[in-house]
N, C-alpha and C positions, 0 to 999 in steps of 0.2 A: 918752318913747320907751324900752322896755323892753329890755334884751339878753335871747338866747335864749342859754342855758347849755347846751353840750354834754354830754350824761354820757360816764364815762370809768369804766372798774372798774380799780383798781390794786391791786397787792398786794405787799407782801413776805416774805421764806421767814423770817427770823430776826428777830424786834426785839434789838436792841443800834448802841451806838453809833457801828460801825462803817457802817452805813446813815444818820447824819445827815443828808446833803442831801437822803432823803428826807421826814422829816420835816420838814424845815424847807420844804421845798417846800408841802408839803399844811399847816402850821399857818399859815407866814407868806402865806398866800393866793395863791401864786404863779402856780400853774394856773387858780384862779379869773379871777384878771387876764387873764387870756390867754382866757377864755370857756368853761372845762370847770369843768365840775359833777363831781369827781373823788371816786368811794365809793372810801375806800380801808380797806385789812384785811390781812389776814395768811392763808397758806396754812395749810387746817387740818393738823393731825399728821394722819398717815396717807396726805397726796397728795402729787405732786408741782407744783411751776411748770407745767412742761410737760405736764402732764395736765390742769391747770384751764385752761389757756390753749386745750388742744386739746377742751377739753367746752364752752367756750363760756363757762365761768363769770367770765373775768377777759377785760380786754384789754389789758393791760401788766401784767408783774411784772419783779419786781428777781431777777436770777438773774444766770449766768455763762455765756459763750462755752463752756464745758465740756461743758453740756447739748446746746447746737446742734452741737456736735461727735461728740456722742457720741450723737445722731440720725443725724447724715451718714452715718457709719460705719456705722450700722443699715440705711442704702439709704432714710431718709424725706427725701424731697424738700420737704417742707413742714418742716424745721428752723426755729423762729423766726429771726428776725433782729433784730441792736441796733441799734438807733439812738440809746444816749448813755452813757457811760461816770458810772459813780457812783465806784467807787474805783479808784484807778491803784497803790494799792501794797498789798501783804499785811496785813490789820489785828489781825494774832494774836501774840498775847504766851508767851513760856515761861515757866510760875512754877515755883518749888522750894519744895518744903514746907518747907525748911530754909534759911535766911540764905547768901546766896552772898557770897562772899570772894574775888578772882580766879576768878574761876567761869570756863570753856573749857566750847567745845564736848562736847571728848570727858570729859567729869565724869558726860555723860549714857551713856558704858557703864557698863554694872550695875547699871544703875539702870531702874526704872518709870517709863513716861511713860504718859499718858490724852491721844490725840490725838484732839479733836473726831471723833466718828466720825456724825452727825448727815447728814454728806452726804462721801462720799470726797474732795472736792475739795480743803479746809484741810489734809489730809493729803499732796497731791503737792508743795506751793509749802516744807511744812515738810521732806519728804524730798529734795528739791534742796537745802536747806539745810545738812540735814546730813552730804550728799555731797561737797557744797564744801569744807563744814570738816573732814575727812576721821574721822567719825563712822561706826566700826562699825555697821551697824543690825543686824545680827543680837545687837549685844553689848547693846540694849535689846530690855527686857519692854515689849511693847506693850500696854495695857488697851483693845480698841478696843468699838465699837460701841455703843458710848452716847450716850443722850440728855445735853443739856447739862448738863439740872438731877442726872441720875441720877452725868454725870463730878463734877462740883462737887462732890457728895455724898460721893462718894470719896475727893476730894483732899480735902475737909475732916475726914476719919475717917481718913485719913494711911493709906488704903490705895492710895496714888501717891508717888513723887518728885516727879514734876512734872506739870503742865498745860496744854495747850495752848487757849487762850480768847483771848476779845475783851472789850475795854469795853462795858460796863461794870461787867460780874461782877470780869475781872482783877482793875481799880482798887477794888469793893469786899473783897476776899479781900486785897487787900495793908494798905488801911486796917484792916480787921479783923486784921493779924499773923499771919494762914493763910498766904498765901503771900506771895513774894519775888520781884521782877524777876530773871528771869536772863536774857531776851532778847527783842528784838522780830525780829519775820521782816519788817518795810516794808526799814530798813535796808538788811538783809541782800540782800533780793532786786532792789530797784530797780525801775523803771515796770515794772508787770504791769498787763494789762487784768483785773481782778480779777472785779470787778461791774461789772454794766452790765443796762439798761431792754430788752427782747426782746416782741418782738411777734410772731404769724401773718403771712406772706407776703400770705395773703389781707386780713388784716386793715389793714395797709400801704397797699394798692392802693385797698382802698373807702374808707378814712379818709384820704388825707392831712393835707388841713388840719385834723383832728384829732390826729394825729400832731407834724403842724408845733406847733403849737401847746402841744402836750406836750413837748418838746422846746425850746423857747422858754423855756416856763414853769419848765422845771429849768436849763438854764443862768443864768438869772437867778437861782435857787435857792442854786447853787455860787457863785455871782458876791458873792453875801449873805454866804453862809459865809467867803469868803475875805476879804471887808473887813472882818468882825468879830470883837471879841474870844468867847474859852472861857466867857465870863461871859454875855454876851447869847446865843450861841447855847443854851448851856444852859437859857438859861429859855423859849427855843423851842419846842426840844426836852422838857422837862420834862413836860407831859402826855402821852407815852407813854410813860416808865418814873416811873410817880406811886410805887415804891415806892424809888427811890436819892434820896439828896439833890443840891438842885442843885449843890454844893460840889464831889461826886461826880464827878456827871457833867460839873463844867468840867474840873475835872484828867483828864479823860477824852480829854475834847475836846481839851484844851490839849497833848496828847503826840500825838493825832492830827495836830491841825494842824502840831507841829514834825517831825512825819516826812514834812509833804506826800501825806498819806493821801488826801484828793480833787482831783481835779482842777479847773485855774482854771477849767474850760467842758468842753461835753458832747462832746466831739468824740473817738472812739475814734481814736487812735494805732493806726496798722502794725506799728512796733515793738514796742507793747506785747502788741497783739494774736496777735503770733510769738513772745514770749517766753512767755507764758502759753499758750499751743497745745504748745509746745515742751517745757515741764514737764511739763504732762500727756502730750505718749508718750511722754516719758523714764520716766512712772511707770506706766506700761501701760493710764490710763483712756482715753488716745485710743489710736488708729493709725493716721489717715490725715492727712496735710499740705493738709488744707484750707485754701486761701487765704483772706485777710481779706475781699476781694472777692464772695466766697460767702457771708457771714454777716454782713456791714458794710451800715447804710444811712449812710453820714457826712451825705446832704447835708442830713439835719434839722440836724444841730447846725451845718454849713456857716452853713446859712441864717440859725441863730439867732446865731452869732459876728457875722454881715455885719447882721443888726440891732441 
């Protein structure tokens, strides 16, 4: 008796470490288990999430509540909707090109910062940052709108202070002696609905049990991650960045997991989802107080917790 495999197109916007549970999902066969047949890929340069999802070309991507919000605000009624949270806390680091020694907040006036400018969003969660800790931003030179490899580039030519990145670039620039830990933004900022899985309204209604199912298939995903060590995930994970070492990328892993960077199960938080809505109009990319309720489907990951 043969099973019939659902197909599923998935994608996400950035490869780096900070997306784990999805690779671990799609390598450790997770969705397969669950009956999709899941192509997955990467958004090319030059589109958006929400563009390819709305040409038909995908039918899940890894993006952020950001987007759906900042459709609402635009008056489109057809805003994706999530139905599963991939990261609950900010997965961006600040490095210095120079060895930090009691390093503070405010070190960063007068100084050059290169804030991932790749997509505005890693910029609002770092500027509540340094609001808190009561950092001039006018007293920082911003370098923005760069592509990652083009910021990288920079801070490694030491034409930056600092950087603002993810694992697994950080943790290579710090083994290589280019850059220096001077802070993590998880910490700092505490449960944020960061990332998360978004889907067509339409798309929802005509698939569920393909939906359910995908959402199944990733909790069980995270359920992996969280019982195992930086070592086995990394050799998971390892065929999607064939050029860091696995050694790399556990110490990667290994500083993700002690910040509690994904969550135990797919289930989008209220909380978190108001506090990351909340940063963005504090930084002017949203403006309307859209409710969770407008952009939340919880009862996939509901379903797949109560299985």
């Amino acid at each position: 008796m043969s099973t019939e495999y659902r197909p599923l197109r998935l994608m996400d916007t950035f490869r780096n470490l900070f997306y784990t549970p999805i690779y671990v999902a799609v390598a450790g066969g997770f969705f397969y288990a669950e009956g999709l047949n899941v192509e997955f890929g990467g958004v090319p340069d030059g589109q958006s999430a929400m563009g390819m999802l709305r040409s038909g070309a995908v039918d899940i991507v890894q993006t952020g509540i950001s987007r759906s919000l900042m459709d609402l605000d635009e008056g489109k009624e057809d805003a994706p909707l999530h139905i599963a949270e991939i990261n609950q806390r900010d997965g961006f680091f600040l490095l210095s090109r120079k060895p930090v020694e009691n390093w503070t907040w405010k070190d960063l006036e007068g100084s050059s910062l290169i804030p991932i400018g790749f997509t505005p969003v890693p910029w609002n969660p770092l500027r509540s940052v340094l609001k808190s800790n009561g950092v001039d931003l006018d007293a920082i030179e911003l370098i923005g709108e760069l592509s990652a490899v083009d910021a990288i580039d920079r801070f490694r030519n030491e034409q930056a202070d600092y950087l603002h990145i993810l694992h697994p670039f950080a943790q290579t620039l710090i083994e290589g002696g280019i850059g220096h830990m001077a802070a993590a933004m998880g910490p700092e900022l505490g449960y944020i609905c960061y990332s998360s899985f978004a889907a067509l309204p339409s798309f929802i209604d005509e698939n569920p049990d393909t939906v359910q199912a995908f959402v199944i298939g990733f909790d069980k995903a995270l359920r992996w991650v969280a019982g195992n060590d930086e070592s086995a995930i990394a050799e998971r994970v390892s065929p999607f960045f064939p050029d860091v070492s696995p050694e790399t990328l556990a110490r990667g892993i290994a500083q993700y997991k002690k910040q509690e960077t994904w969550p135990q199960d797919a289930l989008i938080g209220g909380d978190g989802f108001d506090s990351m809505r909340d940063i963005l109009i504090d930084g002017g990319l949203v403006t309307g107080s859209h409710p969770y309720q407008r952009l939340v489907r919880p009862e996939f990951a509901k379903n797949a917790m109560d299985a």
